[in-house]
N, CA, C and O of each residue as an XYZ file, in Angstrom:
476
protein
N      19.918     -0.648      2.940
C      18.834     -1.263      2.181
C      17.639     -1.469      3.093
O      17.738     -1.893      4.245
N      16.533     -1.147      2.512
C      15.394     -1.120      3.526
C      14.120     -2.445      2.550
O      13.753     -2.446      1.375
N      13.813     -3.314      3.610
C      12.917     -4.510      3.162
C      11.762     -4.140      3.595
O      11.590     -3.934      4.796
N      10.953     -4.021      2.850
C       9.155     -3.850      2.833
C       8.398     -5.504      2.950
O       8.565     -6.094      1.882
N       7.804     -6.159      3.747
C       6.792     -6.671      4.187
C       5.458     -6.971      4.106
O       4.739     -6.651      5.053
N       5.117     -7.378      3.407
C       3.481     -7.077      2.926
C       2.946     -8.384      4.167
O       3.628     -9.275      4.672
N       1.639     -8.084      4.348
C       0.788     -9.146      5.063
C      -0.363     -8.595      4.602
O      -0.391     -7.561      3.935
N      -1.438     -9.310      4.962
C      -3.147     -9.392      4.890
C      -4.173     -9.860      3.666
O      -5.369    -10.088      3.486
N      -2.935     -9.851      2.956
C      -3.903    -10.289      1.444
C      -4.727    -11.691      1.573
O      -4.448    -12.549      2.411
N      -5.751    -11.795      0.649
C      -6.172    -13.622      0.588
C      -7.267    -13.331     -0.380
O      -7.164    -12.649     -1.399
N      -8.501    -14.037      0.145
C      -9.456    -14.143     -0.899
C     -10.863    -13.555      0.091
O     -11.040    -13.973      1.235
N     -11.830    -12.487     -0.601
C     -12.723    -12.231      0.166
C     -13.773    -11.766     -0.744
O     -13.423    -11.102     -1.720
N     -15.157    -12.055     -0.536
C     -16.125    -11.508     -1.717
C     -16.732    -10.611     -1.466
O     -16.966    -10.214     -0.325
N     -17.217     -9.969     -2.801
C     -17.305     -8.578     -2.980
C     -18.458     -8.136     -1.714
O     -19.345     -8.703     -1.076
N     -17.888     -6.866     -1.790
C     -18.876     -5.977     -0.385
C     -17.929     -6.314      0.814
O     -18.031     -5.479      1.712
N     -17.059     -7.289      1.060
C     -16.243     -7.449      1.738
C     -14.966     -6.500      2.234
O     -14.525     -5.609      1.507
N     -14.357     -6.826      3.712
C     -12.918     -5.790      4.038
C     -12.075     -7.106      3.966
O     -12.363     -8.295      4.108
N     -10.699     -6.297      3.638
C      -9.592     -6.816      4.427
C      -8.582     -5.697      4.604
O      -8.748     -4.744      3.842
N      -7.644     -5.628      5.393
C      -6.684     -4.980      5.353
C      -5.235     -5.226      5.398
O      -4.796     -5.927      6.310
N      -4.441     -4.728      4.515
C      -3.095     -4.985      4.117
C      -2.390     -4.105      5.340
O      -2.995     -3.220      5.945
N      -1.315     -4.403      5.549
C      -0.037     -4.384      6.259
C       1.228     -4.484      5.888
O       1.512     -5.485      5.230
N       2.187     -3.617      6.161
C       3.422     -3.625      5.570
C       4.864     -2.986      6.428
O       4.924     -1.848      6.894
N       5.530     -3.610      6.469
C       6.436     -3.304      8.125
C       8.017     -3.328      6.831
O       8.546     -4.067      6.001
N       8.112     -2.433      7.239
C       9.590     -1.701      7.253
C      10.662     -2.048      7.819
O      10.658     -2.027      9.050
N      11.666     -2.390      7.244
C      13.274     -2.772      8.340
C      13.387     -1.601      9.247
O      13.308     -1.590     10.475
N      13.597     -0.558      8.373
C      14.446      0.053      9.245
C      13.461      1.722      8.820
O      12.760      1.904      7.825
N      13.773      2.824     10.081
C      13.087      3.551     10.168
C      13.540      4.949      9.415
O      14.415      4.556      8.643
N      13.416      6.252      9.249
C      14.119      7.075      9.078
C      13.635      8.459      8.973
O      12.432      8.705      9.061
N      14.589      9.448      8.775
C      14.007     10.792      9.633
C      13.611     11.387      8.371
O      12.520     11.938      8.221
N      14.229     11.311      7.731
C      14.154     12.232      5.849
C      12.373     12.003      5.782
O      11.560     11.262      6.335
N      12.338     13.108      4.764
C      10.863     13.262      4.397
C      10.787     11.973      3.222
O      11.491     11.797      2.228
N       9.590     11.125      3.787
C       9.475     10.450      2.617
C       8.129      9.795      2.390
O       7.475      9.814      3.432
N       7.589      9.308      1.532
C       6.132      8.223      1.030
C       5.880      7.463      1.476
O       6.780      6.695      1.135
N       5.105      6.795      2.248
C       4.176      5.431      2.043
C       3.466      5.207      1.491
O       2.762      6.185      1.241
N       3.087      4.129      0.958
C       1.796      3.825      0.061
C       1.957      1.990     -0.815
O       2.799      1.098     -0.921
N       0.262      2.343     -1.342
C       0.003      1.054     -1.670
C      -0.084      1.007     -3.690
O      -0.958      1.654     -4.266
N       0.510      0.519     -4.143
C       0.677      0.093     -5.452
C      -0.191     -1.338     -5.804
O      -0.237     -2.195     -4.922
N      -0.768     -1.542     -6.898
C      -1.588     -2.774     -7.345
C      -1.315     -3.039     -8.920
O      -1.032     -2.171     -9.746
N      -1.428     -4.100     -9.099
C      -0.992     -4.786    -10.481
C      -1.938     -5.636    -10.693
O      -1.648     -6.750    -10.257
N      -2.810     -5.577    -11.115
C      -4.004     -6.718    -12.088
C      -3.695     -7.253    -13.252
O      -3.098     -6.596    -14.105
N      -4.096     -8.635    -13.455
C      -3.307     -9.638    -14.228
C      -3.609     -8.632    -16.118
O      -4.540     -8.045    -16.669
N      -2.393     -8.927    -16.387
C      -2.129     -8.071    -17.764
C      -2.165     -7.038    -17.921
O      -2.216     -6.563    -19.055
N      -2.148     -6.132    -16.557
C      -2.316     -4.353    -16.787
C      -1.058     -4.050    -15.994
O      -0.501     -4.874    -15.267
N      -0.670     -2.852    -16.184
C       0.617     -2.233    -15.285
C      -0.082     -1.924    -13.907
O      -1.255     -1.860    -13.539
N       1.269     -1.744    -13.243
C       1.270     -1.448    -11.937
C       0.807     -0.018    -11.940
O       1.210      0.913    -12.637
N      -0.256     -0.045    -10.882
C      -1.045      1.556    -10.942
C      -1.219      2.025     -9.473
O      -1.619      1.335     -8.535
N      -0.894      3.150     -9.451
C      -1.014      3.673     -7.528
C      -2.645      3.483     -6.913
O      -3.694      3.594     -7.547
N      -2.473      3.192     -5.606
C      -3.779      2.882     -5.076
C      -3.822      3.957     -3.513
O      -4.833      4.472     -3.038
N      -2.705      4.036     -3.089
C      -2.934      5.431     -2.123
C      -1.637      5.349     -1.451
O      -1.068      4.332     -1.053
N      -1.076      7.125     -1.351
C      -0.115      7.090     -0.487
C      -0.372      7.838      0.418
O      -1.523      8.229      0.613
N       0.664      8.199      1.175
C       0.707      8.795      2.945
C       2.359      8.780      3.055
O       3.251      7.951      3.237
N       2.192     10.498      2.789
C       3.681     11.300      3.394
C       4.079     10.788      5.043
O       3.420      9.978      5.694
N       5.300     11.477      5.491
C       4.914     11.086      6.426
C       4.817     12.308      7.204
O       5.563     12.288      8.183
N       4.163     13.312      7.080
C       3.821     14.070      7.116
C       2.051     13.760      7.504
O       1.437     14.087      8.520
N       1.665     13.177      6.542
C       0.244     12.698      6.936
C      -0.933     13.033      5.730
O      -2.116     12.750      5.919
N      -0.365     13.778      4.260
C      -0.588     13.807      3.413
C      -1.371     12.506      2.779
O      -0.859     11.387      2.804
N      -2.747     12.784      2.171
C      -2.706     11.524      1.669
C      -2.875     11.198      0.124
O      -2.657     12.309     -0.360
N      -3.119     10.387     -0.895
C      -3.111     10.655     -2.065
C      -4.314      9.166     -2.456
O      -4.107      8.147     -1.797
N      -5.011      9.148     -3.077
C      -5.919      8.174     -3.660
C      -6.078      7.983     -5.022
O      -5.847      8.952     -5.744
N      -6.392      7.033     -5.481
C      -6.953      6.689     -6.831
C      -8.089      7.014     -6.699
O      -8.665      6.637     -5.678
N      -8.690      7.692     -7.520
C     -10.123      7.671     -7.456
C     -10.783      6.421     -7.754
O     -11.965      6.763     -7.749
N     -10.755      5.161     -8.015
C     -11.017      4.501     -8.510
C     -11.039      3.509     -6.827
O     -11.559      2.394     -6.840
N     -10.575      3.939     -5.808
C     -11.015      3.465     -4.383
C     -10.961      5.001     -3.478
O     -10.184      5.076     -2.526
N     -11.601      5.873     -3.751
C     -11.562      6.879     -3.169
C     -13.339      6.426     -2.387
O     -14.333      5.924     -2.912
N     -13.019      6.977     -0.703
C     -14.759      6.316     -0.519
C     -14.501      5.197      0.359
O     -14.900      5.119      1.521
N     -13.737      4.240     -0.327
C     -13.489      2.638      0.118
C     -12.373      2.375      0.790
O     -12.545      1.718      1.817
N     -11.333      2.668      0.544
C      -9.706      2.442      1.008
C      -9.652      3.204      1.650
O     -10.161      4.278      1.330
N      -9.011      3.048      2.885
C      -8.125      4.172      3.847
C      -7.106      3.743      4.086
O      -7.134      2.571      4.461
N      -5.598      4.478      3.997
C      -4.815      4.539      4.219
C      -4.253      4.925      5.643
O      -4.916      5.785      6.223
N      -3.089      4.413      6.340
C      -2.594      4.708      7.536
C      -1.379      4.163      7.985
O      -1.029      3.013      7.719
N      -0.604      5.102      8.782
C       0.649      4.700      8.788
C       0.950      4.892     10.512
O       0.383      5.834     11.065
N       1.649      4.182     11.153
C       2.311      4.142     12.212
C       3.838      4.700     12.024
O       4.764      4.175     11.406
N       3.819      5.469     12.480
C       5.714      5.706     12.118
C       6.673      5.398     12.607
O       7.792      5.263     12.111
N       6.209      5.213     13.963
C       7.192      5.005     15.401
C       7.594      3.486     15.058
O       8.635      2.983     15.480
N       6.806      2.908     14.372
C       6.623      1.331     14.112
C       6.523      1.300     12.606
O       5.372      1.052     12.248
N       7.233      1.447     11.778
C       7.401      1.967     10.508
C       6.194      0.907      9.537
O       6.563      0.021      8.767
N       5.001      1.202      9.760
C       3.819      0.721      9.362
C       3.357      1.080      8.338
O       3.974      2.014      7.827
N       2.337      0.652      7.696
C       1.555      1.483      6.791
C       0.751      0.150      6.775
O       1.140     -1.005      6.948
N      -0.626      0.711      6.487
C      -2.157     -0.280      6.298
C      -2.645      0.071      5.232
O      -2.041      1.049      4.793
N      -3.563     -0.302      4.513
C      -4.390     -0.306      3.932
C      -5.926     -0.948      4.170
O      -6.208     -2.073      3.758
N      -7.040      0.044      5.000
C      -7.834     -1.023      4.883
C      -8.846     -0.391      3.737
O      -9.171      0.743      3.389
N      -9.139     -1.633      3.375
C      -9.873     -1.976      2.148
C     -11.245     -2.313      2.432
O     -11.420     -3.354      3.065
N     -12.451     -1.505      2.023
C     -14.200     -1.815      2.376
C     -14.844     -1.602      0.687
O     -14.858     -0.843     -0.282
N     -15.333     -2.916      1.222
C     -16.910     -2.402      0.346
C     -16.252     -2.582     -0.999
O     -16.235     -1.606     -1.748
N     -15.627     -3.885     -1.450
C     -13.954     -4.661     -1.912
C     -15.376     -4.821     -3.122
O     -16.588     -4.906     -2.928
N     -14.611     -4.812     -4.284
C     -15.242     -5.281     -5.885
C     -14.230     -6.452     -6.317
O     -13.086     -6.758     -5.984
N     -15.278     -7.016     -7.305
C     -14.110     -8.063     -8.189
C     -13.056     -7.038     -8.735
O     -12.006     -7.037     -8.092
N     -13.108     -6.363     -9.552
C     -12.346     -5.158    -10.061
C     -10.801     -4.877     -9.232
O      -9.749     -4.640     -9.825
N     -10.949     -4.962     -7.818
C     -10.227     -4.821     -6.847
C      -8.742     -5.988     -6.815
O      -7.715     -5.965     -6.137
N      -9.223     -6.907     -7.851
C      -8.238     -8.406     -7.761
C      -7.175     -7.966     -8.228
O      -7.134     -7.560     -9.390
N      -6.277     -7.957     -7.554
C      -4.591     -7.978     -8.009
C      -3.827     -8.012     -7.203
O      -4.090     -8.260     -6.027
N      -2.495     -7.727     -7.737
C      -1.402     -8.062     -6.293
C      -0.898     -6.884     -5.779
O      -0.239     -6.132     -6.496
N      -1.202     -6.557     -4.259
C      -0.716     -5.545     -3.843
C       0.529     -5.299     -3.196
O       0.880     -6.071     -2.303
N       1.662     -3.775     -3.706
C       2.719     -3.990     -3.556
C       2.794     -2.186     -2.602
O       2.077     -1.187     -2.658
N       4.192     -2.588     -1.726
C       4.181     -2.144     -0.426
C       5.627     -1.631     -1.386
O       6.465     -2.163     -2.114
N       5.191      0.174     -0.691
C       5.955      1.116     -1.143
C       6.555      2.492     -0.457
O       5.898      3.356      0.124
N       8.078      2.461     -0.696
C       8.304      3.408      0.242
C       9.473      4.277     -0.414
O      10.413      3.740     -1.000
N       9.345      5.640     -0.274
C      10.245      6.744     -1.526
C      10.561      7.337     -0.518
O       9.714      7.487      0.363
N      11.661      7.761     -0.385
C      12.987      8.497      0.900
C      13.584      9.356     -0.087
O      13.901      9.171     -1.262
N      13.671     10.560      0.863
C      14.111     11.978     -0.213
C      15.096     12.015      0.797
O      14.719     12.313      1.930
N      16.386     11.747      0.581
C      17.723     11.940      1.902
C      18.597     12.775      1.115
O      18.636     12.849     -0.113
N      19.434     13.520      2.136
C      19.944     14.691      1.435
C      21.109     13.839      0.532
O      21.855     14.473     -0.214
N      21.194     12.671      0.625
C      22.249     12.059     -0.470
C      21.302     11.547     -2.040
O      21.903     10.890     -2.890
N      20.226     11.832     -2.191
C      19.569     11.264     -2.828
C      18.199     10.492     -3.023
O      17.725     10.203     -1.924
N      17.392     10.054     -4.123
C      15.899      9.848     -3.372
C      15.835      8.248     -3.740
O      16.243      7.789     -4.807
N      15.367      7.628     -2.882
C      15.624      6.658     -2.795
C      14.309      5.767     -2.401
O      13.546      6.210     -1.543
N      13.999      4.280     -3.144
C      12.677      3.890     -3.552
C      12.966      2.371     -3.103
O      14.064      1.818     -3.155
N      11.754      1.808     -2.650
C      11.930      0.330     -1.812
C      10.150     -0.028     -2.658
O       9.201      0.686     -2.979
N      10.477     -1.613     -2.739
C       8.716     -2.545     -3.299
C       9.251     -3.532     -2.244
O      10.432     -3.741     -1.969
N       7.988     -4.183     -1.624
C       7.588     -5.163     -0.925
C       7.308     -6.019     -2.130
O       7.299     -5.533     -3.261
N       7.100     -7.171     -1.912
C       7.172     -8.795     -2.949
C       5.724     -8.353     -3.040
O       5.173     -9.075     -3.870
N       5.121     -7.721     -2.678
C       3.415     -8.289     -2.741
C       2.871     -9.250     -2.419
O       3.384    -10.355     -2.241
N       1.370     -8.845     -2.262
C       0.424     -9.842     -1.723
C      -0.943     -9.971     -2.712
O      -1.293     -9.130     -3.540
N      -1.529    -11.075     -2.448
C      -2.556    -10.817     -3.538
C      -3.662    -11.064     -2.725
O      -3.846    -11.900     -1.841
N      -4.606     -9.875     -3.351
C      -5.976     -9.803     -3.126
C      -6.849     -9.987     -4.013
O      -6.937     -9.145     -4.906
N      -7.847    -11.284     -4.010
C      -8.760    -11.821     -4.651
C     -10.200    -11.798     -4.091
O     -10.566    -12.354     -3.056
N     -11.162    -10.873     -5.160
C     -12.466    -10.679     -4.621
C     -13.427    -11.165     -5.364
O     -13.577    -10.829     -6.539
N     -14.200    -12.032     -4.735
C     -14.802    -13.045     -5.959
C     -16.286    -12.443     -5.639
O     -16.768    -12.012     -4.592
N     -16.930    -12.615     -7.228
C     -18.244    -12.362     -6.894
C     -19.262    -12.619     -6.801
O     -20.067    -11.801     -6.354
């Protein structure tokens, strides 16, 4: 079982950075995802950017421009930093990780953190 970690969330106003953080138990060799997931109050959970670990990356257009994604591997990391932050941006961000192992593919969520951008 692998535990995801979220850190960096809080409250910051718009035009503002912060950056999220998310630390991994345990490490592994299989090809697999990182990335950042978000949930805004009364809407579903919607992807916000991943990173193979390969180095692939994937965006919402909807922070394409603004968000960069990045991962440490050796230190089973992944960031998110976040610029140039909108109210729009408010929800809780959840820390995500998909493992393709030759026994099966296999999917981990961090508790989340919430990011609030006031305007």
């Amino acid at each position: 079982q692998v535990q995801l970690v979220e850190s960096g969330g809080g409250l910051v106003q718009a035009g503002g950075s912060l950056t999220l953080s998310c630390a991994a138990s345990k490490s592994i060799s299989s090809p697999n995802i990182m990335g950042w997931y978000r949930q805004k109050a009364g809407k579903q959970r919607e992807l916000v950017a991943t990173m193979t670990n390969g180095g692939t990356t994937n965006y919402a257009d909807s922070v394409k421009g603004r968000f960069t994604i990045s991962r440490d591997n050796a230190k089973n990391l992944v960031y998110l930093q976040m610029d140039s932050l909108k109210p729009e941006d408010t929800a809780v961000y959840y820390c995500n990780r998909v493992e393709m192992t030759p026994w099966g593919r296999y999917e981990y969520w961090g508790q989340g953190t919430q990011v609030t951008v006031s305007s």
